[in-house]
N, C-alpha and C positions, 0 to 999 in steps of 0.2 A: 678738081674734085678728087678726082687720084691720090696725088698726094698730099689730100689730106689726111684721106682714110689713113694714111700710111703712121700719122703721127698718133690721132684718137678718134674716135669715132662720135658721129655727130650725138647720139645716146647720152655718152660718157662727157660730150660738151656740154651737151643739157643737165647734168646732175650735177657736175659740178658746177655750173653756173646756178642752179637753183642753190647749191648748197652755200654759192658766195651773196647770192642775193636776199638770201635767208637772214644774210648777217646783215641787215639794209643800216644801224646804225656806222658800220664800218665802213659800207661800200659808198650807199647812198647817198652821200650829202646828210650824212649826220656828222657828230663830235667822233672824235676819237675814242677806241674802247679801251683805256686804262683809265683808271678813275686818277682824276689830278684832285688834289685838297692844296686849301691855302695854309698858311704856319702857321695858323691859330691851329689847327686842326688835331687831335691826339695821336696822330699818324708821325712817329717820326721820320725827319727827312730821309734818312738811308735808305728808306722802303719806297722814295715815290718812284724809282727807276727800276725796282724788281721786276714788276709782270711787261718790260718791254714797252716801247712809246704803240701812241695806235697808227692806223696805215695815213701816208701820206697823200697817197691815193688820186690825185686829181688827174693822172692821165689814163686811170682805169676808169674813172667816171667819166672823162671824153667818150672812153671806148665803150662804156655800157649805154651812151645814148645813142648811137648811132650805129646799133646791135639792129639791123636787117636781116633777115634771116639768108641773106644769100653765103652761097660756098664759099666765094674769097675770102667776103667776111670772118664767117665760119672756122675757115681753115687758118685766116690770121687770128682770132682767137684761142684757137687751138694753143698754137704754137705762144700765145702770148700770156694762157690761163698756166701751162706748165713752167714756165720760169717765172710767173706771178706766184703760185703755189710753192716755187720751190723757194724766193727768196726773202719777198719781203714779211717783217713781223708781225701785221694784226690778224693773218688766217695763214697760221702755221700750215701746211703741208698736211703733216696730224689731224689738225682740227678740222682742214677741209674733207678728210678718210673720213673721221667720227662721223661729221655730216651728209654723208653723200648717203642721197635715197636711196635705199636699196626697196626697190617689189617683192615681198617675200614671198607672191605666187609665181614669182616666175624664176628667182631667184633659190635652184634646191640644197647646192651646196654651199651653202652659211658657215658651217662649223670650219674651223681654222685649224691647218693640217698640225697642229701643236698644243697644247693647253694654253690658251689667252693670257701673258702676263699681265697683268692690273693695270691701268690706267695710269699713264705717267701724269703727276700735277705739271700744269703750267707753269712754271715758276722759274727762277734765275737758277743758274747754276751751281750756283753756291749756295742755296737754300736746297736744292734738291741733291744735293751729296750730303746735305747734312740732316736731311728729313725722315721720321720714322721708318722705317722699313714696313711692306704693305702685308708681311706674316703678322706683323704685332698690330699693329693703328689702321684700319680702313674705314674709310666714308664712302656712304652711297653714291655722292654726286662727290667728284674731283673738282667740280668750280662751285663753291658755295654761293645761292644766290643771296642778291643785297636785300630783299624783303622776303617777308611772309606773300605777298601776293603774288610775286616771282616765284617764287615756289609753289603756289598751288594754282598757278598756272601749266607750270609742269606737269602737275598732278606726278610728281613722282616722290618716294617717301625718303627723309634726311634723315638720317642715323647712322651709329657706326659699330663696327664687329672691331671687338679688342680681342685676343691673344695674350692677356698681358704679362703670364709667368712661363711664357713657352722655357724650353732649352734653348738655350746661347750657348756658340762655341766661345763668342768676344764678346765683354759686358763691362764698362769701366767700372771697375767702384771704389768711392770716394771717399776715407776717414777723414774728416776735418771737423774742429770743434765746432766750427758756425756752418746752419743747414742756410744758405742762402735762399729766402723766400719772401713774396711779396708782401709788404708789412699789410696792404689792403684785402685783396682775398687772398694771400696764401700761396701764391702760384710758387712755384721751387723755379727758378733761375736756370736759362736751357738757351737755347741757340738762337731763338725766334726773337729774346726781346733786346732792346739797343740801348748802345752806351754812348751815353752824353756827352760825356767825358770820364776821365780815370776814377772820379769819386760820386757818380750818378749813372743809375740803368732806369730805364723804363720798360714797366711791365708789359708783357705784349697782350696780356688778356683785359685787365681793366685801365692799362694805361697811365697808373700812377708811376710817380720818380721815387724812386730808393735809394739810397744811400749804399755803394759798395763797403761792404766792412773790411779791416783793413787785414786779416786775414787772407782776405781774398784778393789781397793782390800777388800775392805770392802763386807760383804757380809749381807745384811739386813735379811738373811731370820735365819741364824744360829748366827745374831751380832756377829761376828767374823772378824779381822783383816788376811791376809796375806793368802789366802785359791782363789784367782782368778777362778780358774777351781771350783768351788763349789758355784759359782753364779747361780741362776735362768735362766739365758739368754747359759750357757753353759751346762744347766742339762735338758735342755727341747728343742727341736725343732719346737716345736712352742710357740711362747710368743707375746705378746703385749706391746709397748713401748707407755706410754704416751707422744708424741712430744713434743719440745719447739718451739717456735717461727723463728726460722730456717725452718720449715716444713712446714711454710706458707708461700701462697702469698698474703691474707688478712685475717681479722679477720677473726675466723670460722664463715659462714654461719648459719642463724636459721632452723629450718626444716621449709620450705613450700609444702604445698599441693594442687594444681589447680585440678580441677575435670570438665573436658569436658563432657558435657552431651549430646551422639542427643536425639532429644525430634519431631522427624519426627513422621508422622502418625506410620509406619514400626514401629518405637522402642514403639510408645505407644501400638499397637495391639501388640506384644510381652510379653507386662507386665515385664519387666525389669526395671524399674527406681522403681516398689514398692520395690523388692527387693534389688536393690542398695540403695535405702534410707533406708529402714528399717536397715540393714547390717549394713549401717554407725553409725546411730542414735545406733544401741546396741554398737558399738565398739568406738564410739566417743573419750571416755577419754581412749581409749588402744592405739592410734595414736602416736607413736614413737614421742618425742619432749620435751619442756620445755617450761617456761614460755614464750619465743619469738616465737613460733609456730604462723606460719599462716596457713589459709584457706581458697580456693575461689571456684568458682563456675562459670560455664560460660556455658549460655545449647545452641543447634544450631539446628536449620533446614535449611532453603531458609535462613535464618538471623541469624544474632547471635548474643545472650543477656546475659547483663551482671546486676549484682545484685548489686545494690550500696542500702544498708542499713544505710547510715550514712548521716548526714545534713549536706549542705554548702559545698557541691562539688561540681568545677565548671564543671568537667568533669566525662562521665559514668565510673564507675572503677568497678570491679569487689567486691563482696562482699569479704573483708579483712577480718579479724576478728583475732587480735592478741595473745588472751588468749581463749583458746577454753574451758577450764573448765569449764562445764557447762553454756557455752554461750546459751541464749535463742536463739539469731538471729537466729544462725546457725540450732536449733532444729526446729525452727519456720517455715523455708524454709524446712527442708529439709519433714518435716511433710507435707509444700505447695505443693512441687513440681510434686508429681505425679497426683495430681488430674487437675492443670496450664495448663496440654496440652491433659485434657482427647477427646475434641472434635477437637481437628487439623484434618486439611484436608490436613495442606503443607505434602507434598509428597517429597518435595526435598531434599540435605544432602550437606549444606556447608561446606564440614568437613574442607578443604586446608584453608580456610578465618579465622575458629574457630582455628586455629593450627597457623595461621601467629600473631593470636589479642594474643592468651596464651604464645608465643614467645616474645611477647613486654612486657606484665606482668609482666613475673617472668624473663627477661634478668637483672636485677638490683640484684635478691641475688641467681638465680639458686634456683635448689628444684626439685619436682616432679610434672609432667604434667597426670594425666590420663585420656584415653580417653574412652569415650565408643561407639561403634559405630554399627551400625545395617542394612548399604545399603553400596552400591555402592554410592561416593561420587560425585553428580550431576551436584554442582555450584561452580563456581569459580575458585581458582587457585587452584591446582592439580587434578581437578575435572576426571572422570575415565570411558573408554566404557568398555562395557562387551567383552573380549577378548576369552570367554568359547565357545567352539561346544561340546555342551554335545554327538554329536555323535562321536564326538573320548574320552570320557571317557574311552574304552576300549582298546583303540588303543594297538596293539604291537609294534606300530612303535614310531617314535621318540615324545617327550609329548613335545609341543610347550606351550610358556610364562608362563616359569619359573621364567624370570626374571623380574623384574619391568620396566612397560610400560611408565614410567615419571621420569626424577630426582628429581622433586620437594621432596616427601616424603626423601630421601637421604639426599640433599642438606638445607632441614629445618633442620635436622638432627644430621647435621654437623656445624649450628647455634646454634641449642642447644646446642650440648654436648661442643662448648666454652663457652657456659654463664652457663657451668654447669646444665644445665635442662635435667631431664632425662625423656622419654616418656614411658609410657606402653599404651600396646592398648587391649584393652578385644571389640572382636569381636564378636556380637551375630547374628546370622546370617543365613535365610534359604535357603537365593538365592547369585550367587556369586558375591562377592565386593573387587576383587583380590585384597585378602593378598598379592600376591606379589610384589604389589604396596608398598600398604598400610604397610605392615612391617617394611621395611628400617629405618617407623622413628625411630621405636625400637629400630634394628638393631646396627643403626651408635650412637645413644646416650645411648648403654648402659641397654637399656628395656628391659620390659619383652611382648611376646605375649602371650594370654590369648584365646582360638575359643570354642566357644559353636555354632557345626554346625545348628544344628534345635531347637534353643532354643525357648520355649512358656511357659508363667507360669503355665499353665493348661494343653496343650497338652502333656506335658514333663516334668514329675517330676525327669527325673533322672539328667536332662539337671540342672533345676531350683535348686535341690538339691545339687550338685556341685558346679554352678554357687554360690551358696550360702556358702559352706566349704572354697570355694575358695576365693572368698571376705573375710570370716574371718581373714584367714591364711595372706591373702594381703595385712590387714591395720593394724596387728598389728605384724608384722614379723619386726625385727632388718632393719634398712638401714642405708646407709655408703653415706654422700654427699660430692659433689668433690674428686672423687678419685683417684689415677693413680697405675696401679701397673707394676713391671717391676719384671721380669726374669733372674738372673743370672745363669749361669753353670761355672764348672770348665774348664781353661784354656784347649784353642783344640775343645772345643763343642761349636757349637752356632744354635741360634733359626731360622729356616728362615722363618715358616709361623704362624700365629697366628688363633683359629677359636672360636666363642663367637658371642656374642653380646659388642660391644666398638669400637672406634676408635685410628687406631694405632698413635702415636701423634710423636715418632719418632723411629727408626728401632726395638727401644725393649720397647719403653714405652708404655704401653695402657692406654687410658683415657676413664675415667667409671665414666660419670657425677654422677651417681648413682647405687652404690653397692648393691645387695640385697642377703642374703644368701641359697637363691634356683638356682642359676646358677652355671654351668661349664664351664670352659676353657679348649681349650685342645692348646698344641703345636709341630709343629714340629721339628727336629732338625737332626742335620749333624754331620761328625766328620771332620775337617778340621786340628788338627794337631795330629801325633801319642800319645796317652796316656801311652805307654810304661812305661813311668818313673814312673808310680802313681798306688798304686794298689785299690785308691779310686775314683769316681766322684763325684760331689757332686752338688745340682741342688737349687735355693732359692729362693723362691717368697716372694717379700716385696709388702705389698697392705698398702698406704696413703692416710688414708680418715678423714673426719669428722662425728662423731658421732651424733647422733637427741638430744643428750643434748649440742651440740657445742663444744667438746672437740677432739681435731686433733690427732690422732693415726695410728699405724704401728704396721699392723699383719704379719709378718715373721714367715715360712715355710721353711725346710731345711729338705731334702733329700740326705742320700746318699749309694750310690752303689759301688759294688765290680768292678774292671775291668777283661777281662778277653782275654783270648790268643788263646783259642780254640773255633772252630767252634759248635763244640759238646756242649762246656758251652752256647753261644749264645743260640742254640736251648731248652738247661734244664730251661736255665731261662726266658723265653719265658711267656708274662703274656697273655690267650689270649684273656680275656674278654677286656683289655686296646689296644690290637691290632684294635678287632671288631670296637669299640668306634672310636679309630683314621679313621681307614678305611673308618669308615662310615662318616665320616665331612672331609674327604678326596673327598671322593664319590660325596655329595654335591654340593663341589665347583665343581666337575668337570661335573655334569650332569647341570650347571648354563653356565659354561664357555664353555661346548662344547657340548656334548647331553647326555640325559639319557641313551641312548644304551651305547658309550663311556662308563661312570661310572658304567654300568653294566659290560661290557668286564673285565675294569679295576679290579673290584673286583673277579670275576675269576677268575683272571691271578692273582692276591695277592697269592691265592689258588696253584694255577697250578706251578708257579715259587716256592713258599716255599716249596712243598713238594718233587720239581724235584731237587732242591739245599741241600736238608736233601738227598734223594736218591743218587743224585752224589757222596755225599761225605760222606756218611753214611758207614756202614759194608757190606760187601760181603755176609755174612748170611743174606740173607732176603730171605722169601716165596715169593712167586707171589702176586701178588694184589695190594689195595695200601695203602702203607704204610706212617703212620704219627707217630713221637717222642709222645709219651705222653701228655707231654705240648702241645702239639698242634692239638689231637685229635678232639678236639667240633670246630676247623677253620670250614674245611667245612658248618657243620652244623651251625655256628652262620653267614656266610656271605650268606647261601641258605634264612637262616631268614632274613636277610639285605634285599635281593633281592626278598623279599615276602611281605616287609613296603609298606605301604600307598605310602611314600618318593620314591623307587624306582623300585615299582612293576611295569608292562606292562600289556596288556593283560584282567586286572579285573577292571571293572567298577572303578573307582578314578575321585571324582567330583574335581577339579584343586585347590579350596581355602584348601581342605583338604589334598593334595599331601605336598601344599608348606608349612601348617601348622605342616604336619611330619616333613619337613625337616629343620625346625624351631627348632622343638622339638632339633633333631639329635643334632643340631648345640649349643646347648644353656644349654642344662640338665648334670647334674653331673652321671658319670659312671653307677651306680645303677640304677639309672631312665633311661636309655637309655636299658640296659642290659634288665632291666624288659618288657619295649614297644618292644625292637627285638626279645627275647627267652623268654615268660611268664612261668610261674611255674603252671604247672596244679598239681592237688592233689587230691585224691579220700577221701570225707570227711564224707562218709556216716558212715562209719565202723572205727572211729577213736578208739584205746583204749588206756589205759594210758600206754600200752608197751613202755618204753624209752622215755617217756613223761619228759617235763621239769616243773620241781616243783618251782616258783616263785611266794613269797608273797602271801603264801598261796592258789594260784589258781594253776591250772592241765592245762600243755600247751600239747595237744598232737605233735606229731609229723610223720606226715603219709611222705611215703619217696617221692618224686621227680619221677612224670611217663613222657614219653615221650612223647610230642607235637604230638600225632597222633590217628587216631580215633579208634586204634586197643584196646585202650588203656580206652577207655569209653565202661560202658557196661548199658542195659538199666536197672539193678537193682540197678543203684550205683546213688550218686553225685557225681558232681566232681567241684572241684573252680581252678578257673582260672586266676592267678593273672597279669595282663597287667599291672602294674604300674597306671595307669591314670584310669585306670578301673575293674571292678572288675565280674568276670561273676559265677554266681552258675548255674551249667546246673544239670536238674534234669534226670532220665531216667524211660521212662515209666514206668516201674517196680519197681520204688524203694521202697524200702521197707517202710512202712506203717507209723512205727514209729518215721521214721527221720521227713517223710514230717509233723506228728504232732505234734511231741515234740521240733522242730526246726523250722517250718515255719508257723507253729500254723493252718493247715489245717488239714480234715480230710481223707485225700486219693488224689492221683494225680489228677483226674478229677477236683476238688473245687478251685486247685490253679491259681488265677487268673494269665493272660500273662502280666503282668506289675507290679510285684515285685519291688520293688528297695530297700528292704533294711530286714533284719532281725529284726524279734519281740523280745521282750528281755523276754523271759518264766522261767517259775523257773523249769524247767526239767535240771538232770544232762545233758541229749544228748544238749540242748539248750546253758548250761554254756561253755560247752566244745568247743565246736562250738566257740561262742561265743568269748571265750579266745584264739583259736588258732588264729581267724582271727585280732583280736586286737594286738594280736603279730607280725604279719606280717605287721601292721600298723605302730607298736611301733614308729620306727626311722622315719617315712615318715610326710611331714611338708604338703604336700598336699592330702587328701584322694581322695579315689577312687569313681567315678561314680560306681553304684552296680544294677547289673540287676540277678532275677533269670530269668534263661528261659529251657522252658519246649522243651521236645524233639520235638514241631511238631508247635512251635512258630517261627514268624518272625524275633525274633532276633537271632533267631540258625545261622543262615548264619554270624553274624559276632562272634559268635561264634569259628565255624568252622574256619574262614579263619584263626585264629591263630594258626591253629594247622600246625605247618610249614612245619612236615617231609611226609603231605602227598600230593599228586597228585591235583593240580588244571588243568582245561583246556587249560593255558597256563602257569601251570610251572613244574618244573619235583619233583618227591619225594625227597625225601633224599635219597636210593636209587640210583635212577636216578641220581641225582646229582653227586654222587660220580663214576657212571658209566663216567658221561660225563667230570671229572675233570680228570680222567685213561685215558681214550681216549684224550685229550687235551696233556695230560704228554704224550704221546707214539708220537704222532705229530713228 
């Protein structure tokens, strides 16, 4: 008995023996779980040895018949479950983790001392070095299953979150006269599909054989003849085709830039247009483009005025300006402009009139419209009433006009994105001017939203400092003009709902007047015919755009996944931060289309049904309580966080332009930014050492682990950082020690630290660098930074502090805890 305990313990025998017996087609006297096909089959042969043969198994099925529950037994199981687990192929090591029950009442620390990298596919080796990377291509489940009925057995939802024009530091791309693609659907030629021979490939999505042209034998990167599979387009999953003239439907487009300006009393007491001009004036010659680059200007209040700098115009035109390189005009105005409306009295905000005149402008080459806007839109066409009763702010009941009060902004919208004009709209704003109006025109052409709720240049420096990263990042970040991009999968899968910002232009193509590489896509998808025959899927996003130097290109993405037979694999491969994502722009639509309580139930029940359909069909060994697979542990806990967003909280104060602007967010951000604003990463950074610290270029990255979202978890002699994606909070504690707050915040003791922090000194103390360096790493990969507030324990900004701490108790919503109490009661129903 002794030495058993010594190896694992009898609990941790029972979980993972339920987790092996779970898999009864591998263990139990069933077939093996790699699917075999005969060679009739559209499978070609190269792929039957990919996902590993299945278990050979027959002296583990000795061992599991004559499974008495005595010690010896026991203790030789032990000892025989961990070198089962560690060696043979059909319940990888992995898979048995993903599976193993975890009690999530009794089980408190879940969260994993690190951010969770994504789910590695099951797949060979050489498929998974050359497969998408999980920033650009992710799927909810990692093992695709072979039916529809496998799947909604799961009850868990299949779709996928694309990335598809992020920044790449490495991107191959490819001039060649012939775009190699499937002559039957179209698929472009990528890693996943196989070669017959030197003068034949088969598609890996419908399966058809092609013809290699003979182009393509040639291989530019190793100038070598007769090596087809050793081209760039077949060695990488993602690449870049320079187009030919096939890919157009007119010459490429020049980059244009319209800049809507209100210039209403409201936007000048604001002091926003210093800052928008200044911003431009430094970034002027970073403005993505080429010698044909334009630039205009059109500002609006009750009227709205346009800039003609040029002589011998019969009509007023907007100030053009075709080579901006050190154009005076443009310096000369924009240096004008903020002082042109220092004494306005108009009060009013034509915004629908200034959006119909920028619509006639740029209908002739397409381009980018931005707007900026600071009220409620007064006069004229789309003009807008205040639809807010701040006394249901806190309503628990249903949150009335969510959705847009007028078609106009939709329907401009939907003008644009044919003449190719894409809008963004940066809303600054202290009182409400429903965005969920006002958004649509984003929305349908492709934009982006931008909300600075109580911006002032003076009152609000963390607002104006933002506002200001943010503008940088905004006029000189990559964009893609007239774009479309479209979504293949492999034969039996298809897409049915799309969520972003675009318009669907026909059942799978999206039109994306204009591309920018800070958005996500996410999609959903079905299984409508069996996958049986294939032991791959394979999923491929082609995005066709024009470049800001005029050059027409196609960035393709290819994805691909293992299939799978058993219910058990559905659950191991389980991704569940891509589940949360989908859920959540699931959620969305459905608190728009039907009510927010709805979308609340719904995502409950996401909960309730997956872990009652793991239970149904799970192992007979389980303890009481409730149980979740591994892989699916953090559900609960990421949809309580869902259910505690701006987007679809009840109950807490939520001013309406800020609800619809979460759900903006939800709808529109790539994985990582969503993941960050629903489950933030608190860290206690007072007490950093270089213990398992990461050593890069020279500087000392600490590494303090991952604490739980809850206030048990803050003490008042500590700091702690709180990273929300879009925002950034250092909460200090009464007590904290003496030398953080000097050598790090450049004060002399808690009391001196002023309640309006927003940013760290840069001091030459080790405690300062380190600091320092951790939080810059955390930035590294992020294209927008964060708003940054310190705030002291007994400051006004504590309260939005606090509310992100999701696993604890609000007055209208249950702990984490609680949650899990009421998701066991729901399952027992």
């Amino acid at each position: 008995g002794e030495q058993c305990a010594s190896i694992v313990s009898l609990q941790e025998i029972m979980h993972y023996l339920s987790a092996l017996i779970y898999r009864q087609n591998v263990l139990i006297g069933g077939d093996s779980s790699s699917t075999t096909t005969d060679s009739a089959s559209p499978v070609p042969n190269s792929y039957e040895s990919l996902e590993g043969g299945g278990y050979s198994g027959t002296s583990l099925r000795c061992s599991l018949r004559h499974l008495n529950a005595r010690s010896e037994e026991v203790c030789k199981m032990a000892v025989f479950l961990s070198s089962a687990l560690g060696g043979l192929g059909g319940v990888s090591e992995l898979e048995a983790e993903t599976l193993r029950p975890v009690n999530l009442l009794q089980e408190r620390n879940i969260l994993p001392p690190k951010r969770a990298p994504p789910p590695e596919p099951n797949l060979s080796n050489d498929l998974r070095k050359v497969n998408c990377s999980p920033d650009t291509f992710r799927c909810t489940l990692t093992n695709i299953p072979q039916t529809q009925a496998l799947l909604n057995k799961a009850r868990l939802p299949l779709g996928l979150l694309l990335h598809p024009f992020r920044d790449l530091t490495q991107l191959p791309v490819i001039t060649s006269n012939t775009i190699v693609r499937c002559r039957s659907c179209r698929t472009y030629i990528n890693p996943f599909v196989s070669f017959l021979d030197q003068r034949r490939w088969k598609c890996n999505l419908c399966y058809r054989v092609n013809d290699v042209p003979d182009e393509f034998m040639y291989n530019p990167v190793t100038r070598s003849y007769g090596e087809p599979h050793k081209r760039p387009e077949v060695q990488n999953s993602t690449v870049e085709f320079i187009a030919s003239s096939d890919y157009m439907l007119r010459p490429p487009q020049p980059a244009v830039y319209l800049f809507l300006l209100d210039v209403s009393h409201n936007a000048v007491e604001s002091g926003y247009l210093n800052v928008f001009c200044q911003s431009l004036l430094d970034n002027l010659e970073k403005l993505p483009g080429d010698t044909r680059t334009h630039i205009g200007f059109v500002t609006f209040d009750s009227t709205v005025h346009f800039y003609n700098l040029q002589e011998g115009l019969s009509q007023p035109q907007m100030l053009v300006v075709s080579d901006i390189d050190g154009n005076h005009l443009v310096k000369d105005l924009l240096n004008a402009l903020p002082g042109m409306f220092t004494h306005t009295r108009e009060t009013q905000s034509a915004l629908g009139p200034a959006l119909q005149a920028a619509y006639k402008l740029m209908s002739p080459t397409g381009g980018r419209v931005t707007v900026f806007q600071t009220q409620l839109p007064t006069l004229g066409a789309g003009l807008l009433q205040s639809r807010e009763d701040p006394n249901l702010r806190s309503s628990t009941k249903n949150v009335l006009h969510l959705g847009p009060a007028t078609d106009f902004y939709k329907k401009l919208a939907l003008d644009c994105s044919g003449q190719q004009i894409g809008v963004d709209l940066f809303l600054l704003s202290s009182q409400y001017s429903d965005l969920a109006s006002l958004a649509c025109v984003s929305k349908y052409s492709a934009g982006s939203v931008f909300y600075y709720p109580s911006f002032h240049h003076i009152h609000n420096t963390a607002q104006k400092q933002k506002f200001q990263k943010d503008l940088q990042r905004y006029l000189t970040r990559k964009i893609g003009f007239e774009a479309v991009m479209r979504i293949r999968c492999t034969k039996g899968l298809s897409i049915h709902t799309f969520h972003g910002n675009f318009f669907v232009r026909s059942t799978d193509l999206l039109s994306l007047a204009n591309v920018n590489p800070d958005s996500g896509f996410a999609v959903q998808m079905s299984i409508e015919e069996s996958l049986a025959d294939t032991s791959l899927a394979c999923f491929q996003a082609a995005l066709l755009y024009t470049s800001s130097k005029g050059k027409r290109r196609i960035r393709v993405h290819t994805l691909c996944l293992p299939v799978v037979s058993q219910l058990s694999e559905v659950f191991a491969g389980a991704d569940i931060q891509a589940i949360s994502c989908l859920l959540a722009n699931m959620a969305i639509d459905r608190s728009i289309s039907s009510s927010l309580s709805d979308a609340r139930d719904a995502l409950v029940n996401a909960v309730v049904d997956c872990l009652t359909a793991y239970r149904a069909n799970g192992s007979n060994i389980q303890p009481s309580g409730l149980i979740a697979p591994a892989a699916l542990r953090l559900f609960p806990l990421y949809v309580l966080a869902l259910l505690k967003q701006k987007a679809l909280r009840t109950g807490t104060s939520t001013r309406l332009d800020e609800r619809v602007f979460s759900m903006c967010e939800l709808k529109s951000q790539p994985l990582q930014q969503i993941m960050r604003m629903v489950h933030p990463d608190l860290y206690r950074i007072d007490n950093m050492t270089e213990q398992a610290a990461l050593h890069l270029n020279d500087s000392v990255i600490p590494q303090p682990p991952l604490l739980q979202l809850t206030a048990e978890k803050l003490t008042r002699e500590g700091a702690f950082l709180l990273d929300c994606g879009s925002v950034m909070y250092l909460w200090v504690g009464k007590c904290c020690n003496e030398t953080f707050i000097r050598d790090v915040l450049g004060f002399q003791n808690y009391a001196s630290l002023p309640s309006n922090m927003t940013e760290i000194p840069e001091l030459q103390t080790t405690y300062s660098e380190r600091t320092r360096a951790f939080i810059s790493w955390l930035l590294e990969s992020r294209t927008f930074l964060p708003a940054f507030h310190v705030v002291k324990d007994d400051a006004s900004t504590k309260t939005s502090f606090f509310q992100h701490l999701v696993e604890d108790r609000t007055e209208s919503a249950f702990s984490y805890y609680e949650f899990l109490l009421h998701i066991q009661q729901q399952m027992s129903k």
